[in-house]
C-alpha positions as CSV (number, residue, x, y, z in Angstrom):
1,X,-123.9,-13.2,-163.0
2,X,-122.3,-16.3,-164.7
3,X,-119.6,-15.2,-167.5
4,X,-121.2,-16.7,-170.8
5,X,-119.4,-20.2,-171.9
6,X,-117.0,-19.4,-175.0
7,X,-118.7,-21.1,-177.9
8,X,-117.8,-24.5,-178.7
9,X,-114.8,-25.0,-181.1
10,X,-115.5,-27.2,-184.0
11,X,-115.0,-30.3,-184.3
12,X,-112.3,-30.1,-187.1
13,X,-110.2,-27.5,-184.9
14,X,-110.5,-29.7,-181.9
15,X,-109.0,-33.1,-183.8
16,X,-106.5,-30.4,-185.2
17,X,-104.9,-29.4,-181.9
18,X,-105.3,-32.7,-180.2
19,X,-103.0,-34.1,-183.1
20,X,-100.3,-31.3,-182.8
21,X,-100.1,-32.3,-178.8
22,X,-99.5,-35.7,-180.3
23,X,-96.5,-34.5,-182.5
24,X,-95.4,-32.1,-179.6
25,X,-94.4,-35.5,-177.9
26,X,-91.9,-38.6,-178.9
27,X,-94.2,-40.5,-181.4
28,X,-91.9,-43.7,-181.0
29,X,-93.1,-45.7,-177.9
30,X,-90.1,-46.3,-175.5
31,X,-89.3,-49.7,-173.7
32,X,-90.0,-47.8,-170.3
33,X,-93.5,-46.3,-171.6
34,X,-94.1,-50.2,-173.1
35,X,-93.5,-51.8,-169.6
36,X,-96.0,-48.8,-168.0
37,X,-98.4,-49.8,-171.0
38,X,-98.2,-53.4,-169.6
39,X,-98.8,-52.6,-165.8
40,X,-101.5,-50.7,-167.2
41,X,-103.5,-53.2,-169.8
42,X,-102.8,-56.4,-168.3
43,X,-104.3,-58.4,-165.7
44,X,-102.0,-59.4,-162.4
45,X,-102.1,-63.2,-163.6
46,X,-100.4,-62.1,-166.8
47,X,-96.9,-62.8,-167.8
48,X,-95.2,-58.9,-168.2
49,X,-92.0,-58.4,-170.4
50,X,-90.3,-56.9,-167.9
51,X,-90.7,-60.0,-165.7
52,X,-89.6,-62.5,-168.3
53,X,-86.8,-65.2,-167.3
54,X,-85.2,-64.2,-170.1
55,X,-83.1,-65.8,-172.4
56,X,-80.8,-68.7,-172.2
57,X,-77.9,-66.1,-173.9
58,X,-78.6,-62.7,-173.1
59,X,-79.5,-60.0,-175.0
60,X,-80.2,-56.0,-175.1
61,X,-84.0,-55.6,-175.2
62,X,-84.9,-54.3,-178.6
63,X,-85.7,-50.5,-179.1
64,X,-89.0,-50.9,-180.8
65,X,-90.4,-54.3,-180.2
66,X,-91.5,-56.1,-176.7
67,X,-89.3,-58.9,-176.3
68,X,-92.2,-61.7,-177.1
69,X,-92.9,-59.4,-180.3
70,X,-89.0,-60.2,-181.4
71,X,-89.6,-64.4,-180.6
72,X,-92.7,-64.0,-183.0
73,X,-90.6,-62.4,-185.5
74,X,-88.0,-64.8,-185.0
75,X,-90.6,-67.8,-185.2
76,X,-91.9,-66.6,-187.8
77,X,-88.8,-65.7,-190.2
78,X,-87.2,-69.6,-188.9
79,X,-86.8,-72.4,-191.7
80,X,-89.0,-74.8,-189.5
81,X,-92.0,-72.2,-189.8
82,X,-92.0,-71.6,-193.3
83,X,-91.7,-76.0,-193.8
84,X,-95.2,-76.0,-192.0
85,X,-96.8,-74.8,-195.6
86,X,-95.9,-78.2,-197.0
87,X,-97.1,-80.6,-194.0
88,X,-99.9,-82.3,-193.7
89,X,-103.0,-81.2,-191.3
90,X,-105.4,-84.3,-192.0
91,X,-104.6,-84.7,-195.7
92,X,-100.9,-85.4,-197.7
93,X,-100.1,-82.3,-198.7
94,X,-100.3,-81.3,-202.2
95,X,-104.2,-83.0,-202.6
96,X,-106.4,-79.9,-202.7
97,X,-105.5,-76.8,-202.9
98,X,-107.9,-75.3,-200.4
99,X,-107.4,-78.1,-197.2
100,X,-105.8,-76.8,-194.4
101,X,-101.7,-77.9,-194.0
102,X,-100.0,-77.3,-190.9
103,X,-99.2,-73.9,-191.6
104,X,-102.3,-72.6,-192.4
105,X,-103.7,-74.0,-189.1
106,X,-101.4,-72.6,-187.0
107,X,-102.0,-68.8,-188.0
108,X,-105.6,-69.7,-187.7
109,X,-104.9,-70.7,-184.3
110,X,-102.5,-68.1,-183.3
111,X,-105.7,-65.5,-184.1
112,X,-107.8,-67.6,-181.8
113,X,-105.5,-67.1,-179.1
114,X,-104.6,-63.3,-179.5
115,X,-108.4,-63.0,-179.2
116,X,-108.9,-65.5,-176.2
117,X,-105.8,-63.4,-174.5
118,X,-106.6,-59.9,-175.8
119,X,-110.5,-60.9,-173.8
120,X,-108.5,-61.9,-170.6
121,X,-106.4,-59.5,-170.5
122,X,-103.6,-62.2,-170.6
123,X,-100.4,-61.3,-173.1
124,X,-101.2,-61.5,-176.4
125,X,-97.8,-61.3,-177.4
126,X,-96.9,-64.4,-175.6
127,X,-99.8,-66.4,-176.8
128,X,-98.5,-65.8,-180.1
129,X,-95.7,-66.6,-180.0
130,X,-96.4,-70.1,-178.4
131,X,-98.8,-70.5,-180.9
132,X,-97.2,-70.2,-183.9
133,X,-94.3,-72.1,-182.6
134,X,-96.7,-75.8,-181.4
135,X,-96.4,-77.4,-184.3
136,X,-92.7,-76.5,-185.4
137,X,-91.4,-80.0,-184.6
138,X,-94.4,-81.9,-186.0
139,X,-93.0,-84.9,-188.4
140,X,-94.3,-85.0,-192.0
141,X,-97.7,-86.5,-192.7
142,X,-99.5,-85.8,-189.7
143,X,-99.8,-87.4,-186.6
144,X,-98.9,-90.8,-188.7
145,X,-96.1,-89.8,-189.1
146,X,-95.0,-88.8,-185.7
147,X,-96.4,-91.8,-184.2
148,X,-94.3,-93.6,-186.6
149,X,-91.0,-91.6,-185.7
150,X,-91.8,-92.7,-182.1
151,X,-92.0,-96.4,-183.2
152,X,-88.9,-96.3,-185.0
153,X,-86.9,-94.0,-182.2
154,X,-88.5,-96.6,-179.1
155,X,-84.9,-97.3,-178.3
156,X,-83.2,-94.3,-178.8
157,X,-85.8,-91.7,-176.7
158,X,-88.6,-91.9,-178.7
159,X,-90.4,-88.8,-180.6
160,X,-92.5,-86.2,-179.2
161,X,-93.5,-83.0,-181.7
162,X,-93.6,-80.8,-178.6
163,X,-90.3,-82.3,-177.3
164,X,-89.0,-82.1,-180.8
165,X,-90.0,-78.3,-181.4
166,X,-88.0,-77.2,-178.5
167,X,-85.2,-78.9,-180.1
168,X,-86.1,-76.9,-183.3
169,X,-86.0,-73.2,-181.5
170,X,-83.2,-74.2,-179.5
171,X,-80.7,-76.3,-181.2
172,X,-82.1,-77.1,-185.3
173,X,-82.7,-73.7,-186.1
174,X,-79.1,-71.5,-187.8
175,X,-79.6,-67.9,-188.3
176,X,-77.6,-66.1,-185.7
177,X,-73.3,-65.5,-185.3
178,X,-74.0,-65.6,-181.2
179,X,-75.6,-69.0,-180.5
180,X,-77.7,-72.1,-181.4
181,X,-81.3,-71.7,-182.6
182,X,-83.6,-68.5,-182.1
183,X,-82.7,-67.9,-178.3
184,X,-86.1,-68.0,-177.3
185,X,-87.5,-66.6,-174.1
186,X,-88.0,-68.8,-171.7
187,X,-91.9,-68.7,-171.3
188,X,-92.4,-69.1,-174.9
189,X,-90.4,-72.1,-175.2
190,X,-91.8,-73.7,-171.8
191,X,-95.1,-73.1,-173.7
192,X,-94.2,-75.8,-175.8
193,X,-94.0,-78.2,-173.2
194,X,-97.4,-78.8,-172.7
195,X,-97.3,-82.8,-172.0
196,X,-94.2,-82.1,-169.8
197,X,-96.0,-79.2,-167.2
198,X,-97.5,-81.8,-165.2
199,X,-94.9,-84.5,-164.2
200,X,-94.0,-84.1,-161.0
201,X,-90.5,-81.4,-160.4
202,X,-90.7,-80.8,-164.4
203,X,-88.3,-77.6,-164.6
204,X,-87.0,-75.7,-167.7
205,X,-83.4,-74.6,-167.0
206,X,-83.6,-74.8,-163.3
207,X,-87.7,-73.2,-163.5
208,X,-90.4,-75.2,-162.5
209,X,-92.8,-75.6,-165.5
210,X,-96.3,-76.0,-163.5
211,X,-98.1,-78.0,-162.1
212,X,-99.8,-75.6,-164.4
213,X,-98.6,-73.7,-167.1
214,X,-98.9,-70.1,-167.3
215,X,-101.8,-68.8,-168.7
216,X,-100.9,-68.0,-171.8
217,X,-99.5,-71.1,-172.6
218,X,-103.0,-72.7,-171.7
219,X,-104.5,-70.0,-173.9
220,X,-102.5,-71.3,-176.4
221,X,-103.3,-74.9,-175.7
222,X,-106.9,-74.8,-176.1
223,X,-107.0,-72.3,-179.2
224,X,-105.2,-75.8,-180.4
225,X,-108.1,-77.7,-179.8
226,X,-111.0,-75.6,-180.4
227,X,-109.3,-74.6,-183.7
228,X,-108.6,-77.6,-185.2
229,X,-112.1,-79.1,-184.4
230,X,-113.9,-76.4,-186.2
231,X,-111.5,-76.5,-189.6
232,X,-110.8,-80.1,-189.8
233,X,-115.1,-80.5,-190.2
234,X,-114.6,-78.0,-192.5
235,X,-111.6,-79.7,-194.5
236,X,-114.0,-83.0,-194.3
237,X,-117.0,-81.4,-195.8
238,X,-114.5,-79.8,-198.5
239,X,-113.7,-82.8,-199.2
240,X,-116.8,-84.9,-199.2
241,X,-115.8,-87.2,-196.5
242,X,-118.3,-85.0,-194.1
243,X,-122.1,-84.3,-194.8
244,X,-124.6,-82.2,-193.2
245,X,-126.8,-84.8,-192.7
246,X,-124.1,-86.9,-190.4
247,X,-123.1,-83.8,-189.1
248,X,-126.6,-83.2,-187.5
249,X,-126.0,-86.2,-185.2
250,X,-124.1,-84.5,-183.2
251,X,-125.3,-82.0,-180.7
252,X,-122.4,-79.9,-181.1
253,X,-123.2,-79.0,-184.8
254,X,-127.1,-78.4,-184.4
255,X,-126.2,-75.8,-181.4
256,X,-123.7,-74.2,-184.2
257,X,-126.7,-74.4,-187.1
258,X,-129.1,-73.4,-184.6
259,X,-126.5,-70.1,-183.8
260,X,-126.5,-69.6,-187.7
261,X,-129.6,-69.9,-188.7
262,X,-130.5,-67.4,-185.9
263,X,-128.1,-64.9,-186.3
264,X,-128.6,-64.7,-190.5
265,X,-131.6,-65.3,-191.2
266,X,-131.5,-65.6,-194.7
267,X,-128.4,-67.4,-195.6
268,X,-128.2,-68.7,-199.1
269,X,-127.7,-72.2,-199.4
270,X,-124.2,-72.7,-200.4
271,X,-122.9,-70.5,-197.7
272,X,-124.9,-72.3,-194.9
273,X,-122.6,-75.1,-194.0
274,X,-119.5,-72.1,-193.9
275,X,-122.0,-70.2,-191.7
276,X,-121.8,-72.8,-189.5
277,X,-118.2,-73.6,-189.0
278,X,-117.9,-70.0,-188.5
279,X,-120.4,-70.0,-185.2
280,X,-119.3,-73.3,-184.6
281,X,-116.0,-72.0,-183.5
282,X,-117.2,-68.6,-182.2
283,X,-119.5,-71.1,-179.8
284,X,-116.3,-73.1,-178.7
285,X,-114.2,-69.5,-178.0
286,X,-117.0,-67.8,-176.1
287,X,-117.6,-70.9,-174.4
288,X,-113.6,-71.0,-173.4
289,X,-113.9,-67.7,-172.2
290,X,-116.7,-67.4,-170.2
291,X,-115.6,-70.8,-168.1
292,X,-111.9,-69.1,-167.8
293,X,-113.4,-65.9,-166.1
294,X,-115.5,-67.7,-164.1
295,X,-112.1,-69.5,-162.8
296,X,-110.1,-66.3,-162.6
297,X,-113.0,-65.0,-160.3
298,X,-112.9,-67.9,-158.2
299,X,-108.9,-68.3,-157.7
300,X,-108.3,-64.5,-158.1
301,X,-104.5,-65.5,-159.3
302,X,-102.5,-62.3,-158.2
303,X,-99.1,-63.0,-160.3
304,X,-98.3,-65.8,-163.4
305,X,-97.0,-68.3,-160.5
306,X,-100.2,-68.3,-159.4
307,X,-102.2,-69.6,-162.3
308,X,-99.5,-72.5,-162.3
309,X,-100.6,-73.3,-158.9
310,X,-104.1,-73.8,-159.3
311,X,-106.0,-76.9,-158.6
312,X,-107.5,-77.0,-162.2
313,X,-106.2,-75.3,-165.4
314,X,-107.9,-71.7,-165.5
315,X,-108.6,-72.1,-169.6
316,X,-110.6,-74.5,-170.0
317,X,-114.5,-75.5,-172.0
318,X,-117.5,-75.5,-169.4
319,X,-118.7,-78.6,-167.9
320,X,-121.5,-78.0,-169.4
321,X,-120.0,-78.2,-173.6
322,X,-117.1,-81.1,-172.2
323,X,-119.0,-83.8,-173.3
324,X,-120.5,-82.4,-176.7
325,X,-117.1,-81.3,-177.6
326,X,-115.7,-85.5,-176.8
327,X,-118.6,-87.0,-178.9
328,X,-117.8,-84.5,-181.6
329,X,-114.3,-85.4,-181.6
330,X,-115.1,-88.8,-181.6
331,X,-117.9,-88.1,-184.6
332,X,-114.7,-87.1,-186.6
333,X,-112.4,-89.6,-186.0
334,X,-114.9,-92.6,-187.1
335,X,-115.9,-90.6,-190.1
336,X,-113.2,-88.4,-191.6
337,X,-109.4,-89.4,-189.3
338,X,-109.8,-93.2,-190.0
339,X,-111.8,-92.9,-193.2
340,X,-109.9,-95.0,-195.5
341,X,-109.5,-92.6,-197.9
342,X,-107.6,-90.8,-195.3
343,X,-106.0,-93.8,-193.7
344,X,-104.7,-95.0,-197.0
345,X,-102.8,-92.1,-198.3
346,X,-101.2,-91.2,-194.5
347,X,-100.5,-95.5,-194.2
348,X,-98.5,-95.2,-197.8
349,X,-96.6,-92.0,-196.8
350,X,-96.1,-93.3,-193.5
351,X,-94.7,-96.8,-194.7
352,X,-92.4,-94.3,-197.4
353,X,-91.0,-92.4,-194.9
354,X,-90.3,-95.6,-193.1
355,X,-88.3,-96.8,-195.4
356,X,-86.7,-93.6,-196.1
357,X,-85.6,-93.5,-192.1
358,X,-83.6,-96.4,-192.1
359,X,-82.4,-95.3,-195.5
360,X,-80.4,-92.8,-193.8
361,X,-79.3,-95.0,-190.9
362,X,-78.0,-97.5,-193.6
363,X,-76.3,-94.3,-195.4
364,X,-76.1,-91.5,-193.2
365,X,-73.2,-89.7,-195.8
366,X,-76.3,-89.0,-198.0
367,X,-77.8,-86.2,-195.0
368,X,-77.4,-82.4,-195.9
369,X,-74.2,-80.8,-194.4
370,X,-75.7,-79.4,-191.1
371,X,-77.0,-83.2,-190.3
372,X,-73.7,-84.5,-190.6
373,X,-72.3,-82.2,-188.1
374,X,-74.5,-83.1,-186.0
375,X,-73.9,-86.6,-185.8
376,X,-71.2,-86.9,-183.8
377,X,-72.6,-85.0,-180.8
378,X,-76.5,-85.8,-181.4
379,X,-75.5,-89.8,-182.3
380,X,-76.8,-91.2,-185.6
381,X,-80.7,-92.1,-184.8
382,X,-81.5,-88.9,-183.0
383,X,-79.5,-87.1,-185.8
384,X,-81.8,-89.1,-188.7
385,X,-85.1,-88.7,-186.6
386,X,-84.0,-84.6,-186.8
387,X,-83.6,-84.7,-190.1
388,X,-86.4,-86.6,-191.0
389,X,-89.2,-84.9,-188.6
390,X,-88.1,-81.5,-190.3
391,X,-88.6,-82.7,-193.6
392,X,-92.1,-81.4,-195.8
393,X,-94.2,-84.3,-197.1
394,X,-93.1,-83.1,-200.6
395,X,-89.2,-83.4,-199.9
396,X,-90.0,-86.8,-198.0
397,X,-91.5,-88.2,-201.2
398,X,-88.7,-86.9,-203.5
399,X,-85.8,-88.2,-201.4
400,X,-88.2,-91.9,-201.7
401,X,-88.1,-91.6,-205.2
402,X,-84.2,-90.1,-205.5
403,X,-83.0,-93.4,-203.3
404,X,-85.2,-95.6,-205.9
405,X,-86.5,-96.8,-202.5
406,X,-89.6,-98.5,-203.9
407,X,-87.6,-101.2,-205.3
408,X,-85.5,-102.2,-202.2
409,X,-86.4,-104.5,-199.6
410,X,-85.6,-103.3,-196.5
411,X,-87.0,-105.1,-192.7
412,X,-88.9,-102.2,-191.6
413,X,-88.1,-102.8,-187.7
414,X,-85.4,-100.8,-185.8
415,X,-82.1,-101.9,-185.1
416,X,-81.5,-102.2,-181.4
């Protein structure tokens, strides 16, 4: 005859004892147990701690935090990071209180890509960190004002913002007694080199940076692009430059109103347009990463080197939402990017900080300290394109007015 089963404890006791075998054990998570944690979670195409190519000057790893956890930290904590607040997204800083700035886009678009990775089983860590560290070399107002940095630095190398945030993390940046800039690892800051991946032999101390780059570098890429799409159509609609009668030309925003109005289907009419930004974006993301597993499938990458070695980028929008995403983007550059009420305000700043650049090449003594130290190794246009690109649209405008630049006439062309 069976023994009787002992009765069942309750629930209470059971949560009780399972918590003292928890406090029986080390509660601090040990770099060892981390790197079985990652082996465990993460996906064979993933980048892994433990396999990092580490760091230009090297360091102990950190006790309690994942060596992609501390380059967060660190990009997060960095001068450059905390300038993006006052930089412009789409509109001069300082117009509304509630527009997206270059900041404020780049935490939205870290989350994107924490979620895109967490889904893939990529490193979220990693994507993070790339994330919030894209736009850390971006000029003042906007892409005006890096394409006019570029004009103005045509003979002395030109200006990149990816190029130039590399230069942030590993040479702008002071916070540390052992070296230069925040020592970043090296996949993070090869993230950054996004328009570099592809040339042919591109390498990042002596390491090939694609043809590809790693996954979450790609991760990070596109969370860029889907990102910004969603929230600059919201910024325009904020702003009145966007309505929802234009935006229903475009296929992209009926499939996103469609999602809305099916998913809630009573929304109350002031929250309707928001409604649809948000499953506008949730669209793009699901979109992203049902293509990417549909790649991983195919080229079943067993290690990082792997996904750089693919014939196509494994994160990527389907075929299929390509061309809807295109006509969107070019919906919003006819009718918010080169609305003249944005035009005019980024063409001012831009001709300001202009004049303000060959200010400083006129009278380089009037650069902060660290500039001036600079200029004997860096030479004097790359050291006044440095100090200008780091500047926030606000301190751009009070140096203008400080020189008493409006008044001087100055031949806006560069000296060869």
């Amino acid at each position: 005859m069976r023994a009787p089963r002992p009765p069942a404890r309750p629930a209470h006791i059971a949560v009780a004892r399972s918590t003292a075998a928890l406090y029986d054990e080390t509660v601090i998570v040990s770099r060892q147990e981390r790197d079985r944690q990652e082996d465990l979670l993460l996906a064979p195409y993933a980048v892994r701690e433990a396999a990092s190519r580490g760091r230009k000057i090297a360091e102990p790893r950190h006790d309690y935090r994942a060596e992609f956890q501390r380059d967060r930290d660190r990009i997060i904590h960095s001068r450059a990071f905390r300038r993006l607040e006052y930089k412009t997204q789409v509109f001069v800083n300082g117009t509304a209180d509630h527009y997206r700035t270059r900041l404020t886009h780049t935490i939205e678009m870290a989350a994107v890509a924490r979620t895109m990775a967490r889904a893939l089983r990529a490193n979220e860590d990693l994507a993070e960190a790339i994330a919030l560290a894209h736009d850390l070399g971006h000029s003042p107002f906007g892409h005006s004002g890096e394409h006019a940095l570029d004009e103005l630095m045509q003979d002395a190398g030109g200006f990149d913002h990816n190029l130039q945030g590399l230069r942030c993390v590993e040479l702008l940046e002071y916070r540390y007694p052992d070296f230069t800039g925040l020592n970043l690892a090296w996949e993070v800051r090869a993230g950054l080199l996004k328009h570099q991946a592809a040339a042919p032999g591109a390498q990042l101390d002596g390491h090939p940076l694609g043809p590809r780059q790693q996954i979450e570098a790609q991760l990070a890429d596109v969370a860029d692009d889907i990102t910004y799409l969603a929230h600059d159509a919201d910024d325009g609609l904020e702003a009145g430059l966007l309505t929802e009668a234009r935006l229903q030309s475009t296929e992209l925003w009926c499939l996103a109103a469609r999602r809305a109005a099916a998913e809630f289907t009573a929304i109350p009419p002031e929250r309707r347009l928001a409604l649809a930004i948000r499953c506008l974006l949730n669209l793009l993301v699901e979109d992203v990463l049902q293509t990417s597993a549909g790649r991983l499938d195919r080229y079943r990458p067993a290690a990082p080197e792997d996904v750089m070695h693919c014939t196509e980028p494994i994160v990527s929008l389907s075929s299929a939402l390509s061309p809807q995403v295109a006509a969107f983007k070019e919906f919003l550059f006819k009718n918010m990017y080169w609305h003249p009420a944005v035009l005019d305000a980024n063409h001012a700043a831009v001709r300001m900080m202009r004049r303000l650049f060959l200010h400083y090449t006129r009278h380089p003594e009037v650069m902060g300290a660290k500039a001036l130290a600079r200029l004997p190794r860096e030479g004097l246009w790359r050291t006044v394109c440095d100090y200008v690109a780091g500047m926030t649209d606000r301190y751009a405008l009070d140096e203008y007015r400080r020189f008493g630049l409006e008044q001087e006439k100055i031949d806006l062309r560069p000296e060869t």
